[in-house]
N, CA, C and O atoms as a Tinker XYZ file with bonds, in Angstrom:
   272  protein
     1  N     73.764000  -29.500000 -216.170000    73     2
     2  CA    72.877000  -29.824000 -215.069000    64     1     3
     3  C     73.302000  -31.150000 -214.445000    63     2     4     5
     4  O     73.370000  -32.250000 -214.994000    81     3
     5  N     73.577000  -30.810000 -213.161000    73     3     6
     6  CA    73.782000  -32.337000 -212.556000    64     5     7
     7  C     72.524000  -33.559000 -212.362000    63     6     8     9
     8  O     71.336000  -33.442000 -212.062000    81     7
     9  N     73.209000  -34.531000 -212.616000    73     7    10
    10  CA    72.265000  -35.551000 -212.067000    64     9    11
    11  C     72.460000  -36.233000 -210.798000    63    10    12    13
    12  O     73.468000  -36.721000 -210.286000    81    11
    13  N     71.009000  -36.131000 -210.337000    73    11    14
    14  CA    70.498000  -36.118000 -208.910000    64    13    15
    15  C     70.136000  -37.691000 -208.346000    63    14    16    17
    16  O     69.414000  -38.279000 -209.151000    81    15
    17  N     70.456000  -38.438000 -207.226000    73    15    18
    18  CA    69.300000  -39.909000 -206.660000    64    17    19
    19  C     69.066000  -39.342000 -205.395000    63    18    20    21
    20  O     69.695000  -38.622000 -204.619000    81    19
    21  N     67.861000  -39.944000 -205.430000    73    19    22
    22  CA    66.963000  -39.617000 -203.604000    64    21    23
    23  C     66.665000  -40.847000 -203.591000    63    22    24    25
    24  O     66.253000  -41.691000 -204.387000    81    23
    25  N     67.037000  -40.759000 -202.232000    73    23    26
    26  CA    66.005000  -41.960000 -201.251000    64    25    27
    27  C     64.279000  -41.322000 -200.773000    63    26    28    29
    28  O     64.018000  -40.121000 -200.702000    81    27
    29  N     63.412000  -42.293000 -200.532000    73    27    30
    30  CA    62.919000  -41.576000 -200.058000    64    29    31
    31  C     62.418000  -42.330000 -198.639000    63    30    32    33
    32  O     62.182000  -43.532000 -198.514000    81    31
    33  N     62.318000  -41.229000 -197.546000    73    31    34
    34  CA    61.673000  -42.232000 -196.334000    64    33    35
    35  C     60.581000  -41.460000 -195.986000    63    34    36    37
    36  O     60.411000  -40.256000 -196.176000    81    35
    37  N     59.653000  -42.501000 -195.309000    73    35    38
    38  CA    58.403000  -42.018000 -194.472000    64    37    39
    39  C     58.832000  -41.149000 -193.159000    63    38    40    41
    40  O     59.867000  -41.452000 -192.567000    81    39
    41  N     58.072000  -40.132000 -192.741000    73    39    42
    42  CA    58.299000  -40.001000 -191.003000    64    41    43
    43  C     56.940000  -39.300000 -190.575000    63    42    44    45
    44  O     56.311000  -38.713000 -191.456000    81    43
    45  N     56.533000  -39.319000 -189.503000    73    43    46
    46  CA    55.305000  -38.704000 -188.921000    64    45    47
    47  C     55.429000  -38.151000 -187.448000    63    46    48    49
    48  O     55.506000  -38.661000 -186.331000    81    47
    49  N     55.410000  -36.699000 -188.031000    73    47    50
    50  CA    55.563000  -35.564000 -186.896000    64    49    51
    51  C     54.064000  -35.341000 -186.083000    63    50    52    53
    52  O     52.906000  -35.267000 -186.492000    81    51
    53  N     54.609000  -35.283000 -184.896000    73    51    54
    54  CA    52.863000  -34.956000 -184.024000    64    53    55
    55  C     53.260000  -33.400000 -183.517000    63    54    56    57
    56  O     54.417000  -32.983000 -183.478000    81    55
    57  N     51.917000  -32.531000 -183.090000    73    55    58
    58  CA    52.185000  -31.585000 -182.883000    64    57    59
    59  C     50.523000  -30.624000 -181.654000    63    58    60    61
    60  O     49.502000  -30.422000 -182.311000    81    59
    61  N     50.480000  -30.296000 -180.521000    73    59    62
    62  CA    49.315000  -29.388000 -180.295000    64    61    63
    63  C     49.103000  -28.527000 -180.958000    63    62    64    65
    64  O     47.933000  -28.145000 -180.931000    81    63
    65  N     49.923000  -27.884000 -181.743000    73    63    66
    66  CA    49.674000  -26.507000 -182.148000    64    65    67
    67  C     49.097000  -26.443000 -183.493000    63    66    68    69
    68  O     48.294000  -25.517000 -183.609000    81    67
    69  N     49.257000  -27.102000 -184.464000    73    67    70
    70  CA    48.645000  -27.095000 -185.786000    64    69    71
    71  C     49.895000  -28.291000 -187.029000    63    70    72    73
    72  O     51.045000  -28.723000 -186.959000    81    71
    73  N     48.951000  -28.351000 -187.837000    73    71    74
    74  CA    49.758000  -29.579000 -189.105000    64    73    75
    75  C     51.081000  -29.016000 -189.313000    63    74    76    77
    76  O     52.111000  -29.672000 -189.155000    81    75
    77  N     51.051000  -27.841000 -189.657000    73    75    78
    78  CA    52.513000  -27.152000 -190.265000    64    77    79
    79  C     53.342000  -27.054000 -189.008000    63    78    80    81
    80  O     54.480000  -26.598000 -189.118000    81    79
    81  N     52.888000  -27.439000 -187.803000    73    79    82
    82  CA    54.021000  -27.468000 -186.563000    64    81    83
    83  C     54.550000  -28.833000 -186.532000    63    82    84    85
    84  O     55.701000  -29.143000 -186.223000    81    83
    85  N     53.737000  -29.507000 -186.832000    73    83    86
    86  CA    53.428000  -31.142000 -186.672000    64    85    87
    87  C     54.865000  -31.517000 -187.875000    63    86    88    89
    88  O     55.811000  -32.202000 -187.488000    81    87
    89  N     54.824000  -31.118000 -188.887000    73    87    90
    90  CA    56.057000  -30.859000 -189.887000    64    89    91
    91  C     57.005000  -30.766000 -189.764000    63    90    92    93
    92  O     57.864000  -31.621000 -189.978000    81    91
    93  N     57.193000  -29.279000 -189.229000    73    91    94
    94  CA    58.338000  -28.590000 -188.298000    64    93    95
    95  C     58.899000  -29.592000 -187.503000    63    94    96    97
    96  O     59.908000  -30.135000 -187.954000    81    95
    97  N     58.326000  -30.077000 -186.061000    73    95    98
    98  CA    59.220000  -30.966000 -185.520000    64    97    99
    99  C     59.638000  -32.236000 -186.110000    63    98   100   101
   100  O     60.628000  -32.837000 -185.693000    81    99
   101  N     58.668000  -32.802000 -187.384000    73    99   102
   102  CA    59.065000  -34.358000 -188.018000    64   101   103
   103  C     60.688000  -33.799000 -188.346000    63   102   104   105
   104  O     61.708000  -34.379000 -187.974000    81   103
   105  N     60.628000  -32.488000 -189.160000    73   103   106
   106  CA    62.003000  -32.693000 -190.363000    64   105   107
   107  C     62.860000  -32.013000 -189.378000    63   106   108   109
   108  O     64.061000  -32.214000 -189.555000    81   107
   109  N     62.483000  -31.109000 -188.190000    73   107   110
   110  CA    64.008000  -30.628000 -186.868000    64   109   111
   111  C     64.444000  -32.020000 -186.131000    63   110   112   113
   112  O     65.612000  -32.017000 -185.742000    81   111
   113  N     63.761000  -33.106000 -185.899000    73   111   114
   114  CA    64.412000  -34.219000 -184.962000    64   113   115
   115  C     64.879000  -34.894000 -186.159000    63   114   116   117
   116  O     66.034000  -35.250000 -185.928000    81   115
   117  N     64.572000  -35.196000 -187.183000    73   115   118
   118  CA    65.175000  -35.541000 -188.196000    64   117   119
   119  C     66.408000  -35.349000 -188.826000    63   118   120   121
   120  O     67.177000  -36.219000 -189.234000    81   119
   121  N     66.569000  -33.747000 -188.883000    73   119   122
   122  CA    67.950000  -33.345000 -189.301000    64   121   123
   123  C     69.055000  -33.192000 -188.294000    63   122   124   125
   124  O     69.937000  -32.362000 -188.513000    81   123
   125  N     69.078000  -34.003000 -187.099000    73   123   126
   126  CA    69.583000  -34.329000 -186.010000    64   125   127
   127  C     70.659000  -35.512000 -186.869000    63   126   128   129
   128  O     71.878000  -35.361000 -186.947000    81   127
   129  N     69.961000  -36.575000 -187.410000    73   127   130
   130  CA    70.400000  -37.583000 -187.659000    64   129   131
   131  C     70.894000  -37.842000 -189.256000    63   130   132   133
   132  O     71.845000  -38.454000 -189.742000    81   131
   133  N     69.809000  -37.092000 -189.807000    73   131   134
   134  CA    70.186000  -37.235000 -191.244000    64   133   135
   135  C     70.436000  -36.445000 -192.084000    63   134   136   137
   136  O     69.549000  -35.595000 -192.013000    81   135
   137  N     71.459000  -36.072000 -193.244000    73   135   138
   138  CA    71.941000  -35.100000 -194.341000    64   137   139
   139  C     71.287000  -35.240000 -195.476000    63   138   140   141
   140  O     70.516000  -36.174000 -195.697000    81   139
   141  N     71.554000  -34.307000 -196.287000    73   139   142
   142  CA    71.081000  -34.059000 -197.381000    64   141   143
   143  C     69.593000  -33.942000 -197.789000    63   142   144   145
   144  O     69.154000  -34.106000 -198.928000    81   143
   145  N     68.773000  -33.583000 -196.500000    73   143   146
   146  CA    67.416000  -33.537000 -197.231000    64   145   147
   147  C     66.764000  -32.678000 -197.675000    63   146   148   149
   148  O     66.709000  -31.617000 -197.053000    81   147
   149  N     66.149000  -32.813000 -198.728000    73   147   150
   150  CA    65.859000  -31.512000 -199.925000    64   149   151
   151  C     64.544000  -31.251000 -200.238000    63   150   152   153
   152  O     64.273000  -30.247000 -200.896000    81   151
   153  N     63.345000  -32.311000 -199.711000    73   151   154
   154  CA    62.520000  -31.969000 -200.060000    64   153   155
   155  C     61.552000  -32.875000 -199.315000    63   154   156   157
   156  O     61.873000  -33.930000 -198.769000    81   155
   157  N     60.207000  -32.296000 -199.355000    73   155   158
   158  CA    58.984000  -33.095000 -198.178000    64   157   159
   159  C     57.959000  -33.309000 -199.252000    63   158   160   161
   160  O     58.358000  -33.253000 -200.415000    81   159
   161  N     56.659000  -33.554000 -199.011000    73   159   162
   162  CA    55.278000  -33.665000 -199.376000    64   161   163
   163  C     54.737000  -34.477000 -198.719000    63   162   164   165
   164  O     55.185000  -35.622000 -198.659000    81   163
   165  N     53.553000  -34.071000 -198.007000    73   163   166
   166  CA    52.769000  -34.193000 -197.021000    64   165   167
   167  C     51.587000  -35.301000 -197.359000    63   166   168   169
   168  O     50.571000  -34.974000 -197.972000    81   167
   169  N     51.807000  -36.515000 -196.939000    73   167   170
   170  CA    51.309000  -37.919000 -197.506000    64   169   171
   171  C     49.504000  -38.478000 -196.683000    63   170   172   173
   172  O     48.762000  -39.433000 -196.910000    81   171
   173  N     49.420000  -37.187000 -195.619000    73   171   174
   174  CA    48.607000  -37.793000 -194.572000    64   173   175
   175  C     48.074000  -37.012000 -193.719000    63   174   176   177
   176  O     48.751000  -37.294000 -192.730000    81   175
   177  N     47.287000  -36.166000 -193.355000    73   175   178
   178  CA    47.356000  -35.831000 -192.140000    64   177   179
   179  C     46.066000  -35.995000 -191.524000    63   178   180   181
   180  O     45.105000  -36.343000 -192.211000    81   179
   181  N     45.951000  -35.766000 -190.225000    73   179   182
   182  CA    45.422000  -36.807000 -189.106000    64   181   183
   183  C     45.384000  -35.949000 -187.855000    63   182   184   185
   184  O     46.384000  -35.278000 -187.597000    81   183
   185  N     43.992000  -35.891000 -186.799000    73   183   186
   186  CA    44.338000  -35.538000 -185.820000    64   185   187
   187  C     43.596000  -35.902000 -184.419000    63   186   188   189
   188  O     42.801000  -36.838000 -184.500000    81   187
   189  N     43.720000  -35.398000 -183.371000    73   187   190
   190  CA    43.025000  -36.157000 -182.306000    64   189   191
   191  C     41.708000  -35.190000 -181.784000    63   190   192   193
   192  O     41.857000  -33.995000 -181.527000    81   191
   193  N     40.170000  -36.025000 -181.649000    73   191   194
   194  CA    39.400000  -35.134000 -181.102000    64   193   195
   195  C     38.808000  -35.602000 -179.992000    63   194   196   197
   196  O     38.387000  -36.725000 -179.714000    81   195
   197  N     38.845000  -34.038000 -179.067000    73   195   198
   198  CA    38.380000  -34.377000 -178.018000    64   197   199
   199  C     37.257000  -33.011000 -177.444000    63   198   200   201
   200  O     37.601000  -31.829000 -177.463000    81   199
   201  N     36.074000  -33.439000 -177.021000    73   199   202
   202  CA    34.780000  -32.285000 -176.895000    64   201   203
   203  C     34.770000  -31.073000 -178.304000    63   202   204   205
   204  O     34.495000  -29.876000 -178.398000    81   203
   205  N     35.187000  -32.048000 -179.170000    73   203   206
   206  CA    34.440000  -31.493000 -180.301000    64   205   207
   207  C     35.706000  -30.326000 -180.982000    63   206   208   209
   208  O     35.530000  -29.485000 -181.863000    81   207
   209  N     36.905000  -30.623000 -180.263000    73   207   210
   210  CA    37.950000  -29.952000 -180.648000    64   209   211
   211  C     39.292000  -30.485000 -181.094000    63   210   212   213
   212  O     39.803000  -31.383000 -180.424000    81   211
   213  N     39.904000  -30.020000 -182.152000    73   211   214
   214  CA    40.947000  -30.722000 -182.485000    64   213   215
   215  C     42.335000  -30.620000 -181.208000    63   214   216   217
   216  O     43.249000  -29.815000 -181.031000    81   215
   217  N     41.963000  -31.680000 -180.621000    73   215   218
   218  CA    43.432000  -31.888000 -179.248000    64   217   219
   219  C     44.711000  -31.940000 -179.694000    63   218   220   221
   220  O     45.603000  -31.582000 -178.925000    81   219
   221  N     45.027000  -32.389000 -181.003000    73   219   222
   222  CA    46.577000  -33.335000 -181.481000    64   221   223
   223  C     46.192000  -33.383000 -183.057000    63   222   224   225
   224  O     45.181000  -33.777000 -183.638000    81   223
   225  N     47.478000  -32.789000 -183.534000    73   223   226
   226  CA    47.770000  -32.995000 -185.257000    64   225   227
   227  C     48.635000  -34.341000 -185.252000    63   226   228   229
   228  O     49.155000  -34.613000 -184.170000    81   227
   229  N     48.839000  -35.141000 -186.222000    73   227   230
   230  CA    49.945000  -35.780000 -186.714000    64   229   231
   231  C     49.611000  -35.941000 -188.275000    63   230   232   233
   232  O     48.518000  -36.041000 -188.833000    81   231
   233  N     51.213000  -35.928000 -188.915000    73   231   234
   234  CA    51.206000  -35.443000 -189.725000    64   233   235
   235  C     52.211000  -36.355000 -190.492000    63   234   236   237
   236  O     53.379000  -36.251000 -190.116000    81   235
   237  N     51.884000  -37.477000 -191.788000    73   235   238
   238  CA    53.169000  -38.166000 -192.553000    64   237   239
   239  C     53.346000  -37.352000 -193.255000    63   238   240   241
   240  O     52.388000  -36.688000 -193.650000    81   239
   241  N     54.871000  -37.036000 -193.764000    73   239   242
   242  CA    55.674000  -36.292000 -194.979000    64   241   243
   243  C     56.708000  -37.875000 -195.399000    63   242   244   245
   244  O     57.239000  -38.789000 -194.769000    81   243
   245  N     56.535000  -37.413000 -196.977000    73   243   246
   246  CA    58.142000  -38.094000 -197.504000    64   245   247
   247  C     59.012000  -36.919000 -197.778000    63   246   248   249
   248  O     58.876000  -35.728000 -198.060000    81   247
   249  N     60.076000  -37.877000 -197.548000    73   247   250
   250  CA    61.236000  -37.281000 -197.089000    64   249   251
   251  C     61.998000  -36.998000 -198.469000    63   250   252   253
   252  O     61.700000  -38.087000 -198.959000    81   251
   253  N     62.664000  -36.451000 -199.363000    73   251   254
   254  CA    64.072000  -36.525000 -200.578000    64   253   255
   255  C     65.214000  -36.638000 -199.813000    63   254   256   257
   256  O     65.598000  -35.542000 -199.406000    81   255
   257  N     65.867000  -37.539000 -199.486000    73   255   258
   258  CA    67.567000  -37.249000 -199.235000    64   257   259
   259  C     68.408000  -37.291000 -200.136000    63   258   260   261
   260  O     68.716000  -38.483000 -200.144000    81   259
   261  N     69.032000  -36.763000 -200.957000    73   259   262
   262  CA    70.183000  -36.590000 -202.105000    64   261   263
   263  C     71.321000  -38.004000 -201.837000    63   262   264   265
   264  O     71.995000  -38.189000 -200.824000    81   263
   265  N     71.293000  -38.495000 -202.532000    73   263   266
   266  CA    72.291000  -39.548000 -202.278000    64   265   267
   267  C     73.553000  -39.174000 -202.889000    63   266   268   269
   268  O     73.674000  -38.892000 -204.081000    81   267
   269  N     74.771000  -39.183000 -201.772000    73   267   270
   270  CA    76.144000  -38.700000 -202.475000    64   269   271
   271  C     76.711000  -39.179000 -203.459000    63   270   272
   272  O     77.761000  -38.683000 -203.868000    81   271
């Protein structure tokens, strides 16, 4: 079994459509820039109300990046 190091970083995805979209775009603009990431968990979530309706998700995840 190999042995593994992660970094870990914060990021916070916003989203209209719901938390698990809000996700989706944190870790797609993310993997724009960064490799090796292996794993999330969802640290936060948060959203905007307006007439009694949820307007806006945002959403913190940490991040695992595998360090080479």
């Amino acid at each position: 079994m190999s042995e593994h190091v992660y970094k870990q970083i914060e990021l916070t995805g916003s989203s209209a459509q719901s938390s698990d979209d809000a996700v989706r775009v944190a870790l797609e603009k993310a993997s724009k820039t960064l490799r090796n990431m292996h794993w999330f968990e969802v640290v936060e979530t948060r959203g905007h109300i307006e007439d009694g309706k949820v307007l806006h998700w945002q959403v913190t995840i940490k991040v695992g990046l595998r360090i080479d």
